[in-house]
C-alpha positions in Angstrom: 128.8 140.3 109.5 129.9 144.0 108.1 126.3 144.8 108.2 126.4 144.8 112.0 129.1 147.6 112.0 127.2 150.5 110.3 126.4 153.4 112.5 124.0 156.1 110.6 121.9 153.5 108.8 121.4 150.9 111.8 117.8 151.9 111.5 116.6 150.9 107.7 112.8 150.0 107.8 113.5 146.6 106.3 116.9 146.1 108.3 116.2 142.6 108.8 116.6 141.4 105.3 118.9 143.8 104.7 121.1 141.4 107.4 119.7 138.1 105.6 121.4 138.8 102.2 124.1 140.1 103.3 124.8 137.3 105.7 123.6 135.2 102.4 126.5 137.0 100.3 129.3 137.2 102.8 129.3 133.8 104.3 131.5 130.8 102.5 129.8 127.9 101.1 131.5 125.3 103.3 130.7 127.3 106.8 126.9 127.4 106.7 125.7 127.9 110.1 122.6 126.3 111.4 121.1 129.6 111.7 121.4 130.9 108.1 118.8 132.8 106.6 116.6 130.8 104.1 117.9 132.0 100.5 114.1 131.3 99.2 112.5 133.1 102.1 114.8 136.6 101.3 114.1 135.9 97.1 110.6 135.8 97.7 110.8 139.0 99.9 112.9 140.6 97.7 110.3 140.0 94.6 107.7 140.8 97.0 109.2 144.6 97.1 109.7 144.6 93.6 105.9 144.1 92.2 105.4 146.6 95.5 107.4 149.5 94.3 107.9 148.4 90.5 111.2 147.2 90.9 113.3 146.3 87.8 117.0 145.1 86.4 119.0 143.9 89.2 116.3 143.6 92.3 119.6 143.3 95.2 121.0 147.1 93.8 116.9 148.1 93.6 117.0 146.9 97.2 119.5 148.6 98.7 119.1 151.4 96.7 115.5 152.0 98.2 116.6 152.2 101.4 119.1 155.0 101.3 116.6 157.1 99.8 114.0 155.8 102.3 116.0 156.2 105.7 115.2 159.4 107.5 118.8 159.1 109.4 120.5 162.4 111.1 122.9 162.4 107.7 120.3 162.3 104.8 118.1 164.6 106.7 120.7 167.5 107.0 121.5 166.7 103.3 117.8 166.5 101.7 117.1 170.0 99.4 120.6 171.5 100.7 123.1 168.7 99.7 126.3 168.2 101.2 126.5 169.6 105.1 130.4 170.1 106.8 131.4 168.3 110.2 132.1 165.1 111.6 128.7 163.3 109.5 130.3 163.3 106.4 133.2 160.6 108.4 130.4 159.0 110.3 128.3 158.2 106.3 131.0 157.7 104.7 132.4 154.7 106.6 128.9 153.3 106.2 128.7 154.2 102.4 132.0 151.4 102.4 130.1 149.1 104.1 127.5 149.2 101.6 129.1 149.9 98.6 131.2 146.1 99.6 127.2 144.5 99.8 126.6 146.1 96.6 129.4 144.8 94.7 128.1 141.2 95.4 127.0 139.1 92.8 124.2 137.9 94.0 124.2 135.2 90.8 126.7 133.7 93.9 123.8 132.9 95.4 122.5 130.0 93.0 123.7 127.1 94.7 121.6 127.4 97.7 118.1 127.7 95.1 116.8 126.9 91.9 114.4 127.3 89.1 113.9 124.1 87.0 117.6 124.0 86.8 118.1 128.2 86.5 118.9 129.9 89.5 116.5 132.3 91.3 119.0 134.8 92.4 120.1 135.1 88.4 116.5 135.7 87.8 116.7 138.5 90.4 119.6 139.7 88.9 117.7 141.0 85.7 114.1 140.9 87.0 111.9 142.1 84.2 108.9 144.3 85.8 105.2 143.1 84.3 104.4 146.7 83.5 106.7 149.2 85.7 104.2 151.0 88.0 104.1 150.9 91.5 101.7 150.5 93.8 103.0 153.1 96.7 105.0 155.6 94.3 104.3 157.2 90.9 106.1 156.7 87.8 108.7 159.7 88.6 109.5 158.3 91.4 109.9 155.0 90.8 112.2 155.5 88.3 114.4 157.7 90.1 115.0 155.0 92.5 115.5 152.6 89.6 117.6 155.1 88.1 120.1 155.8 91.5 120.5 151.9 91.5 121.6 152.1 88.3 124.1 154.7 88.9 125.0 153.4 92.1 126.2 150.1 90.4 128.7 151.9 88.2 130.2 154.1 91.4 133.8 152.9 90.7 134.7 153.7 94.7 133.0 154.3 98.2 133.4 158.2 97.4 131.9 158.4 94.3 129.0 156.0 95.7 128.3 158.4 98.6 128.5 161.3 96.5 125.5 159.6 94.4 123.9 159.3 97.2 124.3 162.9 98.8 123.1 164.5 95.5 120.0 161.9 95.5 119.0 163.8 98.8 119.9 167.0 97.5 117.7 166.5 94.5 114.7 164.2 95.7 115.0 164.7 99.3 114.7 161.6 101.6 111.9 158.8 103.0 108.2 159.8 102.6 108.6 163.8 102.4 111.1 163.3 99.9 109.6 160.5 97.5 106.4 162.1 98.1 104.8 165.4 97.1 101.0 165.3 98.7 100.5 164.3 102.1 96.9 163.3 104.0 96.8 163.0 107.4 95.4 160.2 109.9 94.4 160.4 113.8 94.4 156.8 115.6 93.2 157.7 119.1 96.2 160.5 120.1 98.3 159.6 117.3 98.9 161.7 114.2 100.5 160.0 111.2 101.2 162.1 108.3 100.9 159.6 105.0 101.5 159.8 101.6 99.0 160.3 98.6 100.5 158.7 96.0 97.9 159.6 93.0 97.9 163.4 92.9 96.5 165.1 89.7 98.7 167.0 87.1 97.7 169.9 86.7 99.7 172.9 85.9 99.2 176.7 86.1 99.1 177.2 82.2 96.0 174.2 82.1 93.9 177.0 84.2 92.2 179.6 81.5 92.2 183.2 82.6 92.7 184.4 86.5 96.3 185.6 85.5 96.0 188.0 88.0 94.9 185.6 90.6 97.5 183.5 89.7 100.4 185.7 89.9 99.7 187.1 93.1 99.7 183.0 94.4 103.1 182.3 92.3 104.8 185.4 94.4 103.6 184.8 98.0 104.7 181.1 96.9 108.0 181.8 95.3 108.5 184.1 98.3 107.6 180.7 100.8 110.4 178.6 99.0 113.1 181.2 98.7 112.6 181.9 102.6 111.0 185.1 102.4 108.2 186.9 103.9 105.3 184.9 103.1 101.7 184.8 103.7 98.8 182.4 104.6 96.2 182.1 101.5 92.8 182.1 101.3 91.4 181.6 98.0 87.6 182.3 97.8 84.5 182.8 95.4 82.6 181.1 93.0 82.6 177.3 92.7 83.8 176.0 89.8 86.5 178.8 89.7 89.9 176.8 89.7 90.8 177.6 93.1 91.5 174.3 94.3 92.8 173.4 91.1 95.1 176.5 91.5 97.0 175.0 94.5 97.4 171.6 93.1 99.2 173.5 90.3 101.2 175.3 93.0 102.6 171.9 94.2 103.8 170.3 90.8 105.1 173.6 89.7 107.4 173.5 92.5 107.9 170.8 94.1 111.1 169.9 92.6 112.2 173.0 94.6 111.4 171.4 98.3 107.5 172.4 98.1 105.3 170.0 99.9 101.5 169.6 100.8 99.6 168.5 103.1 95.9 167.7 102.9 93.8 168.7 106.6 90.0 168.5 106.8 88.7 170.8 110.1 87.5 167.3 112.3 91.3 167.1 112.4 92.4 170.5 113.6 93.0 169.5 116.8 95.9 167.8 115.1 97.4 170.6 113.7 99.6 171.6 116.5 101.2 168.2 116.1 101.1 168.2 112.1 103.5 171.4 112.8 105.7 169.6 115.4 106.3 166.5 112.7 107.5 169.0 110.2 109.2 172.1 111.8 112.8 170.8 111.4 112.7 169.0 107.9 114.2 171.0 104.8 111.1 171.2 103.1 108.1 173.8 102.5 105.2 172.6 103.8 101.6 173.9 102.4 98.5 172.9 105.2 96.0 172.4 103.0 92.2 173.2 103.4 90.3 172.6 100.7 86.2 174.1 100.8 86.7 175.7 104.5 83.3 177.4 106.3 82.2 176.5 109.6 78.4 176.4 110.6 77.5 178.7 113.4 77.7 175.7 115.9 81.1 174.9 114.4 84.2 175.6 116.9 86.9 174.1 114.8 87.8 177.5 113.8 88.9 178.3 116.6 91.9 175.5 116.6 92.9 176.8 113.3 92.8 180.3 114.7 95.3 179.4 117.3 97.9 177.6 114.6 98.1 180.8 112.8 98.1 183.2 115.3 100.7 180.9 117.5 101.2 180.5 121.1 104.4 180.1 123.3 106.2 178.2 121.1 108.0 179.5 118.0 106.3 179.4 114.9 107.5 176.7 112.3 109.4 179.0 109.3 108.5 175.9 107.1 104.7 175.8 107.3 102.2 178.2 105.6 98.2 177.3 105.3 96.4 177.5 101.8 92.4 177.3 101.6 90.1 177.8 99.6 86.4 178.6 100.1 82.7 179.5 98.8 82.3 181.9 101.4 84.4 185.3 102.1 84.1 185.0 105.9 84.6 181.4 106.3 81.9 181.1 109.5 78.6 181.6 108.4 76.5 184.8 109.8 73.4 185.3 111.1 71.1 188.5 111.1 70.8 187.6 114.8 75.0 188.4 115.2 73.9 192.3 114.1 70.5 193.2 115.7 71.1 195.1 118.4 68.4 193.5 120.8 69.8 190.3 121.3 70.5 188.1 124.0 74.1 188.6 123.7 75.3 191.5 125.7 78.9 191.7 123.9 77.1 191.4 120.5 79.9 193.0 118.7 82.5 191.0 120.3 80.6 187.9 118.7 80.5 189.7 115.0 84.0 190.4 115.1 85.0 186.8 116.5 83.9 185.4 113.3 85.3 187.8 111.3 88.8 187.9 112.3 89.5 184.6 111.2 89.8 185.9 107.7 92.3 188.6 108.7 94.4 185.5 110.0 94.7 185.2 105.9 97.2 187.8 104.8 96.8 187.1 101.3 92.9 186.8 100.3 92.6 186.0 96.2 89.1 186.6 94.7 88.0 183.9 92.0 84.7 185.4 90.4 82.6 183.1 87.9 83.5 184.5 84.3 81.0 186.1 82.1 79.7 185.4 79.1 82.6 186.4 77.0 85.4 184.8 79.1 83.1 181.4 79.4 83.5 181.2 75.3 86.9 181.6 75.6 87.4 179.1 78.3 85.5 177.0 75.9 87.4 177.3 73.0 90.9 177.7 74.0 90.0 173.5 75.6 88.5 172.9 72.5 91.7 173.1 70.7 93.8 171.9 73.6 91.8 168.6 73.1 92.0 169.5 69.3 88.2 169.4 68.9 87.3 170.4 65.2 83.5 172.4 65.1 82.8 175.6 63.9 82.9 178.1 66.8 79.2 179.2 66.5 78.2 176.0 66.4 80.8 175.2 69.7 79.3 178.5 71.6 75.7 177.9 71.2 76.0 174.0 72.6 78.0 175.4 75.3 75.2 177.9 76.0 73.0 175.2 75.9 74.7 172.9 78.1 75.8 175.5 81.1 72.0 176.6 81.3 71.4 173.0 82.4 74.7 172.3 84.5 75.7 174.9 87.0 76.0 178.1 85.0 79.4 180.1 83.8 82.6 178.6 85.5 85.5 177.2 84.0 84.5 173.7 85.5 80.9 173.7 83.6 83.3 174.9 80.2 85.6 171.3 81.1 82.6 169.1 81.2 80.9 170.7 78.3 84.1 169.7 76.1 84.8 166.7 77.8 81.0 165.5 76.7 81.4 166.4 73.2 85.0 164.4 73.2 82.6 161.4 74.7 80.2 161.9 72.2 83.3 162.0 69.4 84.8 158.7 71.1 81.7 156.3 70.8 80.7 157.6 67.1 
């Protein structure tokens, strides 16, 4: 069977019925072996996958499309953000590109005599499967239909070259396997294990969607901008006022540029301790990677900080290029102070060494961006500029004074009080 004789994709997560169609497709109606693969046990599989990932059109080219841009393999790797890479890989992929290209020339209509439907066969059903609704259940949208897309393309590749060349400028594009179809990351500890998984439901929020903080904003697009073109870059700390837009900030970040190789992942400080192995997973991958911390302060009993002070500063081992930290945070120093840390009589001895201990972490942030709670002025214009974004008609003295009225009652001037305020009044609209 030809699938047996590939060498860069042996390893495909669903191998195994990868080998059952093909061994479907490629063996002769009057040789059946006793050992054949059941052709309703790989249809059912194969529709399985498709109301999985929203599958659609022909689910055999969806199939095998899906996993060359799943397998993390030593060729798509080297290829994913940078494209096409020189040496003896390009041979070793490209005999395997034949291989598949042969599979994915099948008609797997063929396939008809060994199942049917109340007298239509399942494998022409499969052939142009119509999806209930398109979404998926592990990917977004975008990325769904990429992979529907590069199927699509695929099928039309007239030979083996212009089918791997498809495939190369998928990874060049898109990237490969999870960091690839995936922009937001969490992570997960199972006793000393550290998996690094996939959020697939990340909101869309964009730089321009945040009212005012230019400045603040700027000065996070060019340490970013300076991160992805492999410059000099810095670790963040956003800090100030809540309701300010600093987290929101950094999720803009990601969907501004992660069609340039920006990634992110999300880290909470129980899971610091993992950090050393967060960076080990990631260090030779072509992508950016952002280390999230989203609301970081420590109590004074906290010692987390102390893991995340040794990731930044580094120890024996080189630091990853790839890898910055982002976080954002209420407080300006991070570890919370007491007047006990400055009086002179106290039971420390080193009293200053314990000060400047919890200070220092902060200076581990070479960039520190102030988000200050706007005043009155710049809360009316944060209120009117959504009020016509969501097209909201009301006269604007009528608009201001119910937004007065409502941020006296619901956390004060911030730009997130100014989003609820309008996103009331679009409720009230709504239901009238």
């Amino acid at each position: 069977m030809k699938s047996q004789e590939l060498i860069i994709y042996r390893n495909m997560e669903y191998r195994e019925l990868f080998d059952q169609v093909a061994c479907l497709l490629t063996t002769q109606p009057d040789e059946k072996p006793e050992t054949m693969p059941s052709s309703y046990a790989c249809a059912s599989q194969l529709i399985e996958l498709a109301v999985t990932y929203g599958f659609e059109g022909n689910l055999w080219h969806c199939f095998l499309a899906f996993c060359l841009a799943n397998d993390e393999n030593v060729y798509s790797t080297s290829c994913e953000i940078k494209g096409a890479v020189e040496g003896s890989l390009n041979e070793l992929a490209a005999h395997d590109f034949k291989l598949i290209k042969e599979l994915f020339d099948y008609d797997i209509r063929v396939l008809d005599h060994l199942s049917h439907l109340d007298g239509k066969g399942i494998w022409t059903c499969l052939a142009d499967y119509h999806a209930v609704d398109g979404s998926s259940k592990v990917y977004n949208k975008r990325i769904r239909d990429q992979i529907v897309a590069l199927a699509v393309s695929l099928g039309q590749a007239d030979d083996a070259e212009v089918f791997g060349r498809e495939v190369t400028e998928f990874y060049r594009h898109f990237g490969v396997g999870k960091f690839g179809l995936n922009k937001a990351f969490r992570v997960e500890e199972m006793g000393n294990d550290v998996s690094i998984k996939p959020i697939t439901n990340v909101e869309h929020v964009y730089l321009d969607d945040i009212i005012g903080y230019e400045l603040q904003k700027q000065k996070l697009i060019e340490n970013t901008e300076a991160f992805i073109e492999g410059r000099a870059a810095n670790n963040v700390l956003l800090f100030g006022d809540s309701g300010t837009g600093k987290s929101s900030s950094i999720k803009a970040i990601l969907n501004e540029y992660y069609d340039k190789g920006l990634r992110m992942i999300e880290i909470y400080k129980h899971q610091f301790q993992a950090l050393s192995q967060i960076q080990e997973q990631v260090k030779d991958r072509n992508y950016k990677f952002i280390i999230y911390m989203d609301d970081l302060s420590f109590e004074d009993s906290e010692l987390e900080y102390k893991y995340l002070k040794a990731i930044i500063e580094g120890g024996l081992g080189k630091k990853p290029g790839n890898v910055l930290i982002y976080a954002t945070s209420n407080r300006r120093h991070l570890i919370r102070e007491k007047f006990s840390d400055k009086r002179e009589l106290d039971d420390e001895l080193h009293n200053n060494d314990t000060v400047q201990e919890k200070l220092s972490l902060v200076a581990r942030f070479g960039v520190t961006i102030y988000y200050g709670s706007p005043d009155k002025k710049e809360f009316q214009q944060i209120v009117r500029e959504l009020a016509a974004r969501y097209e909201l008609n009301m006269p604007l003295d009528e608009l201001y004074a119910k937004a007065n009225i409502w941020e006296l009652s619901h956390g004060g001037l911030s730009g997130r009080t100014a989003s609820q305020f309008i996103i009331n009044l679009l409720g009230k609209d709504s239901g009238e």
